[in-house]
C-alpha positions as CSV (number, residue, x, y, z in Angstrom):
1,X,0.0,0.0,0.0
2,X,1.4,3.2,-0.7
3,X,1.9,6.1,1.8
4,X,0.0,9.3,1.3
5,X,1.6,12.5,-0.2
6,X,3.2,14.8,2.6
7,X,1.8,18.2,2.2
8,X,3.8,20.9,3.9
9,X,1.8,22.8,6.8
10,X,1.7,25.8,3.9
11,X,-0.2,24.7,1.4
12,X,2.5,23.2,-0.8
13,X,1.6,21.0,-3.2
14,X,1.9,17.6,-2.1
15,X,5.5,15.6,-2.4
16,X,4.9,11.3,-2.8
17,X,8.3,10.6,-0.5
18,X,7.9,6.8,-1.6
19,X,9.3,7.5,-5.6
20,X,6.2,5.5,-7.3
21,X,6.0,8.0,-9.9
22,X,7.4,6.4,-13.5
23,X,10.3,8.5,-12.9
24,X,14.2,8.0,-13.9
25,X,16.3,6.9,-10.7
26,X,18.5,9.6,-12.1
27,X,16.1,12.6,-12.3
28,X,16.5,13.9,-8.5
29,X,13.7,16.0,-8.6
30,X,11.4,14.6,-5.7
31,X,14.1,13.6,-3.1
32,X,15.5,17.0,-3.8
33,X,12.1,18.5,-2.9
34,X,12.2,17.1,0.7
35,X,15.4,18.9,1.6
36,X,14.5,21.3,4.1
37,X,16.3,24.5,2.5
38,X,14.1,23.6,-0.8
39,X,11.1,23.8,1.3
40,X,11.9,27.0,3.3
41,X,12.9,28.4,-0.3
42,X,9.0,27.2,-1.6
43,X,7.3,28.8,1.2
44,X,9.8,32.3,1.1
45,X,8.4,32.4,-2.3
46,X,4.9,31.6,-1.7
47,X,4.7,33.8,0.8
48,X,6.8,37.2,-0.6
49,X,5.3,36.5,-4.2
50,X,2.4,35.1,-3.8
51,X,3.7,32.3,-6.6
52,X,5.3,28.7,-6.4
53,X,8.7,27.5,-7.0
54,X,7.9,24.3,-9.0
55,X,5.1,23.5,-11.7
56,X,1.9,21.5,-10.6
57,X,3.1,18.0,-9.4
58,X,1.1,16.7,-12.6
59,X,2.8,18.6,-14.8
60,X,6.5,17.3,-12.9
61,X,4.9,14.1,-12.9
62,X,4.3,14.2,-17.0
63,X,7.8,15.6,-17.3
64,X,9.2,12.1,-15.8
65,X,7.3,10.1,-17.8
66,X,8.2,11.9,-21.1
67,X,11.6,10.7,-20.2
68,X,10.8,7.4,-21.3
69,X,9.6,8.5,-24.5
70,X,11.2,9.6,-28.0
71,X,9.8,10.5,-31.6
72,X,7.6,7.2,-32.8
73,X,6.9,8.8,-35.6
74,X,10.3,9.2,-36.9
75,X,11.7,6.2,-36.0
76,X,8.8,4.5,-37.8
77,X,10.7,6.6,-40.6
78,X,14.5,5.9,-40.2
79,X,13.3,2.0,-39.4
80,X,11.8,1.7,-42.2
81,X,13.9,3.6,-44.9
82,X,17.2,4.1,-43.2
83,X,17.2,0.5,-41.8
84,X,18.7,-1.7,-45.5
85,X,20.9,1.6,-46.9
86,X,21.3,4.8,-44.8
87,X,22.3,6.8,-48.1
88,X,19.7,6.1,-50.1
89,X,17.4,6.9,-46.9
90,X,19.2,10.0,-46.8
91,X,19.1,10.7,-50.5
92,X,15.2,10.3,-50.4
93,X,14.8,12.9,-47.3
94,X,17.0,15.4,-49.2
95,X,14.9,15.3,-52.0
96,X,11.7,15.3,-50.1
97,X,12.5,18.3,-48.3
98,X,14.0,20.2,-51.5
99,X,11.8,19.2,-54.1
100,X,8.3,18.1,-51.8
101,X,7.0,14.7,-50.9
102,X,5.1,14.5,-54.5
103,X,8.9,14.5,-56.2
104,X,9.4,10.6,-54.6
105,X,7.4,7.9,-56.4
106,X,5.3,5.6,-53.6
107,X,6.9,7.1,-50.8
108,X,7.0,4.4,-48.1
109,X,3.8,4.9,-45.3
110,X,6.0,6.0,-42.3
111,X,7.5,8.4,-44.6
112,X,4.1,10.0,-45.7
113,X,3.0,10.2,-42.1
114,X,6.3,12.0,-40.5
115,X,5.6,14.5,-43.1
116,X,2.0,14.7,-43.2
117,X,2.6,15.8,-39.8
118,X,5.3,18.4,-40.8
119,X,3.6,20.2,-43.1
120,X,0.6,20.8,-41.3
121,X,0.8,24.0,-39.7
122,X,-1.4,23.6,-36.2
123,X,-3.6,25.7,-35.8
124,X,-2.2,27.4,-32.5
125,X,0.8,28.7,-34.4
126,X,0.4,32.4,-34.1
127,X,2.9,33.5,-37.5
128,X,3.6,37.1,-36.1
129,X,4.8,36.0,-32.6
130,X,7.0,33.0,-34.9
131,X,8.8,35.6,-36.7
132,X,9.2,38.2,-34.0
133,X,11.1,35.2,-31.8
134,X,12.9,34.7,-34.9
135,X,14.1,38.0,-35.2
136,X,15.4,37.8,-31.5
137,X,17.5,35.5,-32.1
138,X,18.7,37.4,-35.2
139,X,19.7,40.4,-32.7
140,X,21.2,38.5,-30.7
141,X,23.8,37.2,-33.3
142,X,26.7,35.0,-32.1
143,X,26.0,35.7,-28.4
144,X,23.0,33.1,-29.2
145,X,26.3,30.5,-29.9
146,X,28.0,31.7,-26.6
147,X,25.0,31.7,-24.0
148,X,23.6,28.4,-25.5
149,X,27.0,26.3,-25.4
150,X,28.0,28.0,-22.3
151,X,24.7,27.0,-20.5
152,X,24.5,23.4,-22.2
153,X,27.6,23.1,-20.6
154,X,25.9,23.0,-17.4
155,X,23.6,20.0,-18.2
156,X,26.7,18.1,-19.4
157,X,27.1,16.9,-15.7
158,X,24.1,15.3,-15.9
159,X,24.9,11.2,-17.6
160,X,21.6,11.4,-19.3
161,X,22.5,13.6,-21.4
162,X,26.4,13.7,-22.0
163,X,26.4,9.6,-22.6
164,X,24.4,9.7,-25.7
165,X,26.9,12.5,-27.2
166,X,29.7,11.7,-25.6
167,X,28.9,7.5,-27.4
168,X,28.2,9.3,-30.3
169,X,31.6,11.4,-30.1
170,X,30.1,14.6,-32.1
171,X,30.5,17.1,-28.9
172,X,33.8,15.4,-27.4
173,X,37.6,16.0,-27.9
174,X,38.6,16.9,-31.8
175,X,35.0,16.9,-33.1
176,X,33.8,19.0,-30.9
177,X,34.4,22.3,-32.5
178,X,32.8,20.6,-35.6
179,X,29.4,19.4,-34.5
180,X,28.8,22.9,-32.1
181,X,29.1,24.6,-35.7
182,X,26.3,22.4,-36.9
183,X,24.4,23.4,-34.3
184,X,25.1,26.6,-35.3
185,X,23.7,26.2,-38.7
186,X,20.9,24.7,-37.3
187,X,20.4,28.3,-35.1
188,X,20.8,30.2,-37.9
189,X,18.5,28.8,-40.5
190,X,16.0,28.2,-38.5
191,X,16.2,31.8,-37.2
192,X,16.4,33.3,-40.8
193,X,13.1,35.1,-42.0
194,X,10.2,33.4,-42.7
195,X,12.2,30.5,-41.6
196,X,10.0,27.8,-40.4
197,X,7.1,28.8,-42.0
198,X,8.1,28.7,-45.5
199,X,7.6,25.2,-47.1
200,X,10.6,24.0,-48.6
201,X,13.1,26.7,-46.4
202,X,16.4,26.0,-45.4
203,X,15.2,26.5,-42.0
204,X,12.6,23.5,-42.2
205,X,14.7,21.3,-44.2
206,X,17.3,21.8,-41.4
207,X,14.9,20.8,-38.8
208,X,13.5,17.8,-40.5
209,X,17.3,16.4,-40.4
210,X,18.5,17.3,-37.0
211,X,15.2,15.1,-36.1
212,X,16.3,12.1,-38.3
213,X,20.0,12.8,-36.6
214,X,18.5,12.5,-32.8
215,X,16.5,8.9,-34.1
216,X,19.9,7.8,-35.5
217,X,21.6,8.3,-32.3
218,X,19.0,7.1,-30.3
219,X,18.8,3.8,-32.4
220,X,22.4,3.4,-31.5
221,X,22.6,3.8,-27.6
222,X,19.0,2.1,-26.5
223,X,20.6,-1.5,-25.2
224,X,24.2,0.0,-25.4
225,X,26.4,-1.6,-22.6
226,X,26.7,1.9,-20.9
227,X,23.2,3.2,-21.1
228,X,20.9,2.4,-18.0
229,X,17.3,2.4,-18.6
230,X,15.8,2.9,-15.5
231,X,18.6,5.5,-14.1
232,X,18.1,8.0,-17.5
233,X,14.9,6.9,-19.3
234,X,15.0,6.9,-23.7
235,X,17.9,8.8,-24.7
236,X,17.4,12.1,-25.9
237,X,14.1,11.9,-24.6
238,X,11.0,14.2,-25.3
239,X,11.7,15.6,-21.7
240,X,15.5,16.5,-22.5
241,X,14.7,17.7,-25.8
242,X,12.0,20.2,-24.5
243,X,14.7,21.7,-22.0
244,X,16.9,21.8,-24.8
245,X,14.2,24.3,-26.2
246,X,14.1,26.1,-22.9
247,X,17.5,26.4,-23.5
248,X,17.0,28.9,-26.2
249,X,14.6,31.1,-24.7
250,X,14.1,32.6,-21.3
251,X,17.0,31.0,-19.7
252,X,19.3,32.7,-22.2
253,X,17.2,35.9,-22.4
254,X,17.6,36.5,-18.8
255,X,21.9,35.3,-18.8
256,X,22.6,37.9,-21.7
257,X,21.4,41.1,-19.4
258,X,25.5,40.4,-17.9
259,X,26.6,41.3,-21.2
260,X,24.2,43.9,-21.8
261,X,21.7,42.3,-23.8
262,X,18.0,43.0,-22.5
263,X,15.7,41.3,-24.2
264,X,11.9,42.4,-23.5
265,X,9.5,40.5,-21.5
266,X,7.2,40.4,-25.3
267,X,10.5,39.4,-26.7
268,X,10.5,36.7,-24.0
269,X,7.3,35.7,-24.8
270,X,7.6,35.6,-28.7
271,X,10.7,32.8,-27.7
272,X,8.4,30.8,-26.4
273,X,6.1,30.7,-29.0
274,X,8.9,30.6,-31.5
275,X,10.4,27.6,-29.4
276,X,7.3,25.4,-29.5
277,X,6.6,25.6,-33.2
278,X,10.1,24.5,-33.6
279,X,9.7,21.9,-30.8
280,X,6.6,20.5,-33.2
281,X,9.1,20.4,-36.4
282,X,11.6,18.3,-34.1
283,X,9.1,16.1,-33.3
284,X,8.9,17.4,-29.6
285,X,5.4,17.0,-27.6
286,X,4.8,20.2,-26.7
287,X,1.6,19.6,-24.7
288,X,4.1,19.8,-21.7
289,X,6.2,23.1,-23.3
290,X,5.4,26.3,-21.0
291,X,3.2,28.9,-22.2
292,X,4.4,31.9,-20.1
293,X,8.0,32.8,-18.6
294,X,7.1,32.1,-15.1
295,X,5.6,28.3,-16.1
296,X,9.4,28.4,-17.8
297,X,11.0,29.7,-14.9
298,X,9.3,27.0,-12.9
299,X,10.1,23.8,-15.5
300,X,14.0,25.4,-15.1
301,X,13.8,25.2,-11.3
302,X,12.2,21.7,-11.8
303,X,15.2,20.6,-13.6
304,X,17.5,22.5,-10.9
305,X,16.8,20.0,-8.4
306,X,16.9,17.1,-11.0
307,X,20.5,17.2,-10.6
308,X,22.2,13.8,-9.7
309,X,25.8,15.5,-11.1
310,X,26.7,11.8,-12.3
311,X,28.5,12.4,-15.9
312,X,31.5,11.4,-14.4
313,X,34.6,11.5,-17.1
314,X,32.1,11.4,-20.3
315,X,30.6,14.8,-18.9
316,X,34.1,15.6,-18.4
317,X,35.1,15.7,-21.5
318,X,32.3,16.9,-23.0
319,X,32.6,20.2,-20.8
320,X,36.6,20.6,-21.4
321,X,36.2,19.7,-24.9
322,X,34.4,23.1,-25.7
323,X,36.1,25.9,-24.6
324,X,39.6,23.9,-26.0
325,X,37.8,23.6,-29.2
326,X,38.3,27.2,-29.8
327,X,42.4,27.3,-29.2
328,X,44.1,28.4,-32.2
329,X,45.7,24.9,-34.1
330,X,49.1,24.8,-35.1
331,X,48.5,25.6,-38.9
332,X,46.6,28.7,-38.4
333,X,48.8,31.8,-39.4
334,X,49.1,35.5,-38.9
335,X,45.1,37.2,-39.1
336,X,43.9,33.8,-38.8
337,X,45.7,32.7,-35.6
338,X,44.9,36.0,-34.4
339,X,41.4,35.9,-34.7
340,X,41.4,32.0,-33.5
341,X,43.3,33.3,-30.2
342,X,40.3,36.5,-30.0
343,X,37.6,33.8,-30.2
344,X,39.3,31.6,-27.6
345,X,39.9,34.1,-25.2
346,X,35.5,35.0,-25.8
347,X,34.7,31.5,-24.9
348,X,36.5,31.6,-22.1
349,X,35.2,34.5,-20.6
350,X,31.3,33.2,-21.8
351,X,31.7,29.8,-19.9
352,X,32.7,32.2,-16.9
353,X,29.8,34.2,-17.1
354,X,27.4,31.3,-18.1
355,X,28.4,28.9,-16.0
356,X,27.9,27.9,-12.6
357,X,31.4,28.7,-10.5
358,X,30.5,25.1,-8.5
359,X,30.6,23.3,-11.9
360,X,33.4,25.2,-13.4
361,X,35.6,24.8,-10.4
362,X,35.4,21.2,-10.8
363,X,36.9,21.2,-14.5
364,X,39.9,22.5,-16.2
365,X,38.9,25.2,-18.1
366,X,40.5,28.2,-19.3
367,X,41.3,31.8,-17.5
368,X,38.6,34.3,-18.4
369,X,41.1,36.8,-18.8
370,X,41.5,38.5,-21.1
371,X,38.3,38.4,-22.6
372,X,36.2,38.7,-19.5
373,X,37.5,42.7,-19.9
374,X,36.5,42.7,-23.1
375,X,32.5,41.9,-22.3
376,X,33.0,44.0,-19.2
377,X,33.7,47.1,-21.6
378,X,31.3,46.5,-24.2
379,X,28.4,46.1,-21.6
380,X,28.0,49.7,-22.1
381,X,27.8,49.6,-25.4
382,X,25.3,46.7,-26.0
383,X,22.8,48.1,-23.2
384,X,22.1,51.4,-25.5
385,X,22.5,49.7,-28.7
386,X,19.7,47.6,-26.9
387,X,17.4,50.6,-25.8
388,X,18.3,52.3,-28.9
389,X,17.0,49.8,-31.4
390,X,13.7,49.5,-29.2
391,X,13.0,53.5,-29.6
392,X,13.9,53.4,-33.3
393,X,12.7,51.0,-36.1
394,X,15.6,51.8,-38.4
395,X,18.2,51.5,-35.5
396,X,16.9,47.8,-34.9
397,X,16.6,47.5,-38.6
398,X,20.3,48.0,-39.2
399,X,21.4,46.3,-35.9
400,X,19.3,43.0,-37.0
401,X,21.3,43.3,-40.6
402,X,24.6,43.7,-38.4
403,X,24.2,40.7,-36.3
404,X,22.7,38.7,-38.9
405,X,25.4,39.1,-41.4
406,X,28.2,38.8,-38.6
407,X,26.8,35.5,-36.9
408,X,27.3,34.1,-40.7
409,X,30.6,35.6,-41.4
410,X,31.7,33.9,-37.6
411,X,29.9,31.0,-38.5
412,X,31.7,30.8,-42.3
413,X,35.8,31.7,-40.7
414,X,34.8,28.7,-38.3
415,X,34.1,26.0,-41.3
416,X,36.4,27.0,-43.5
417,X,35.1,25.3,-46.1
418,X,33.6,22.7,-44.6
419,X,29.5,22.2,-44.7
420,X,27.2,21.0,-42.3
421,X,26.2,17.3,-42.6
422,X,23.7,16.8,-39.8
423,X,24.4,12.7,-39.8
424,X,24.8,10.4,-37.2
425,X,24.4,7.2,-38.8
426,X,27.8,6.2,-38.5
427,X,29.3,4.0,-35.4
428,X,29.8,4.6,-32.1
429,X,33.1,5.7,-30.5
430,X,32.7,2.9,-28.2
C-alpha cells in the first residue's frame, strides 16, 4: 500500500516521498524537494510572491514520464527507410525536403506520415509571434552560440545527457568544435526570416534532419552496454529535448542582461512561442512546453533540483572539450591565428559568465582573462544599442542586418570550407 503524499503545513503542493512515480532513478527531482532549505525556499516564495517554486506535481509528474519517450513517428521513418541503406534513406529525405514529398514515387507509409505531420501548420501557431522570436535570435547574433553552449555546458554533468553525445563522439575531444558549428547552422537557418514557415526553407529542411540525426543516435545507444534504462529513461528523450528548447529562450534571455543584452519580456514571450513551433518540427510534444515565462521559470527550477551531477569523465570531456575547441591549431597563421586566439579568449570568458562557479571549479577550463575585460567594456555599449534599437525602427533594422550578417561571417571563418552534414548514422566511438 502506498503512503499518502506529505503536504507541507503551507499549502505546498503535495510531495509522494515513496518514488512510485514512473520516474528516472537519475532525475533527483522529488528527493531533492524534501530537503528542508528547498522547502523554506518554496514557502519564502509563496509567501513574498504570492507564486510557487515548481510547476503543478502533474505537470512534474508528465515531465518524468516523457523521459521514457522519443519520436515514434520518426523512428517508424528511419526503421523503415534508413534500416537496409542509410544513403539512399538519406538521398530520399533530401529530395523530399528540397523538391516536396510529390517529387518521390510511392513514398513508403511511415514516410508520408512523418511528413503529413510536418507540413501541417497547427492551428495554435500564431505566424507574427513566430517571426518576431525569430528576429530575437537574429539580434542576438553569435552571443545566441555563446550563451547556449555556455549553458548546455551546465547540463553536461548530468549522464543522461552527455552519454548519448559523448557515445556518439560529435561534442567530445577533436569533433567537438565541428558538431557545435552544426548546431550553429541549425540556429541560424531556423532563425532566418520566414524560416519555419516557408515550405521547402532551409530553416525547415534543417529541422526535419537534426530530427532524423537524434533517431539515428537514439537507435544506436538504447541496449548500449553503458546506457541504464531505468537511471536515464529513452535517450534524448522528449523531456531533454523540451529543456533543450528552454535552453533557447528565457534562460538565455535572462543570462545575456550580464553582457548587456536585455531582451523584453514580449520578446521573451515571442521565444516561447517561436520555441514550440520549432519543438513540433523536431518532433517534440509540446503539450508539456510552458506557455508563459514564469511556467518556464518553474520547468528550469524543476530541472535544478533534478540534478544527480553523475556524468562522471564522459561529462568531463564533453565540458573541457568546448572551450579547447576554440584554441588556435598549429597551422593557423598571422590574421587567422589572431582571430582563433580572439575567439578563444570569448569563450572563455562566456563559460565564466554562463556557468555555474561550483561546476566550473570542478573542471579544467581556461582563464577568463583577457576576454572577460572585453565583455566587461562592451556592456555599455550593448545596453544602449539595446534601448536604442527598441526607440527606433531603423536602429533595430540595421542592428538585426549587423548581427545577422556577422553570426554568418563567424559561422563561415569557423568551417572554413567545410558544410554541415547533420548525420549520425555512423558508429559509435565505443
Amino acid at each position: 500500500m502506498a503512503i499518502q503524499p506529505t503536504t507541507d503545513p503551507d499549502g505546498a503542493v503535495p510531495v509522494d516521498p515513496t518514488g512510485d512515480r514512473h520516474c528516472p532513478t537519475g532525475f533527483r527531482y522529488w528527493e531533492t524537494r524534501e530537503q528542508p532549505r528547498v522547502r523554506r525556499a518554496e514557502r519564502l516564495l509563496r509567501r513574498t510572491l504570492r507564486t510557487e517554486l515548481f510547476p503543478p506535481d502533474d505537470v512534474a509528474e508528465r515531465f518524468c514520464e516523457s523521459l521514457f519517450h522519443g519520436d515514434p513517428l520518426a523512428e517508424d521513418f528511419v526503421d523503415e527507410v534508413y534500416k537496409s541503406d542509410p544513403k539512399t534513406g538519406r538521398a530520399l529525405l533530401d529530395r523530399a525536403l528540397t523538391q516536396g514529398l510529390g517529387s518521390i514515387e510511392d513514398p513508403a507509409p511511415s514516410m508520408q506520415a512523418l511528413f503529413d505531420e510536418f507540413e501541417t501548420v497547427p492551428d495554435w501557431v500564431n505566424p507574427e509571434l513566430v517571426e518576431r522570436g525569430a528576429s530575437v535570435w537574429r539580434r542576438w547574433g553569435t552571443m545566441l552560440f555563446a550563451v547556449a553552449g555556455g549553458i548546455t555546458l551546465e547540463m553536461y554533468t548530468e549522464a543522461a545527457v552527455a552519454t548519448p553525445l559523448s557515445l556518439a563522439g560529435g561534442y567530445a575531444g577533436d569533433n567537438a568544435l565541428r558538431r557545435y558549428l552544426e548546431t550553429s547552422r541549425f540556429w541560424i537557418d531556423v532563425s532566418e526570416p520566414g524560416a519555419l514557415l516557408t515550405p521547402g526553407s532551409a530553416g525547415r529542411a534543417t529541422a526535419m534532419r537534426v530530427r532524423v540525426m537524434h533517431v539515428a543516435v537514439r537507435r544506436k545507444v538504447d541496449g548500449h552496454p553503458e546506457w541504464d534504462t531505468p537511471r536515464w529513461g529513452y535517450p534524448i528523450s522528449q523531456g531533454y529535448q523540451m529543456l533543450t528548447l528552454l535552453g533557447g529562450s528565457t534562460v538565455p534571455a535572462l543570462a545575456l542582461r550580464l553582457v548587456g543584452i536585455h531582451t523584453s519580456r514580449s520578446d521573451m514571450n515571442a521565444l516561447l512561442h517561436f520555441q514550440k513551433y520549432m519543438g513540433y518540427l523536431l518532433g517534440v510534444d509540446i503539450s508539456l512546453f510552458p506557455e508563459t515565462i514564469a511556467d518556464s521559470m518553474r520547468l528550469n527550477a524543476m530541472v535544478v533540483c533534478s540534478r544527480s551531477y553523475d556524468a562522471g569523465d564522459p561529462g568531463r570531456e564533453l565540458i573541457e572539450s568546448f572551450p579547447a575547441a576554440f584554441a588556435p591549431r598549429p597551422d593557423q597563421r598571422g590574421l587567422e591565428r589572431l582571430r582563433a586566439r580572439y575567439t578563444h579568449a570569448m569563450y572563455a570568458a562566456y563559460t565564466t559568465l554562463f556557468m555555474s562557479p561550483a561546476t566550473r571549479a570542478k573542471h579544467d577550463m581556461p582563464s577568463p582573462f583577457p576576454g572577460i575585460l572585453l565583455v566587461i567594456a562592451r556592456w555599455p555599449l550593448l545596453t544602449v544599442a539595446e534601448y536604442a534599437r527598441r526607440l527606433s525602427p531603423r536602429v533595430n533594422r540595421l542592428w538585426e542586418r549587423i548581427t545577422t550578417r556577422h553570426r554568418e561571417s563567424w559561422y563561415r571563418a569557423q568551417m572554413a570550407g567545410r558544410q554541415a552534414e547533420f548525420d549520425a548514422h555512423g558508429g559509435l566511438r565505443r
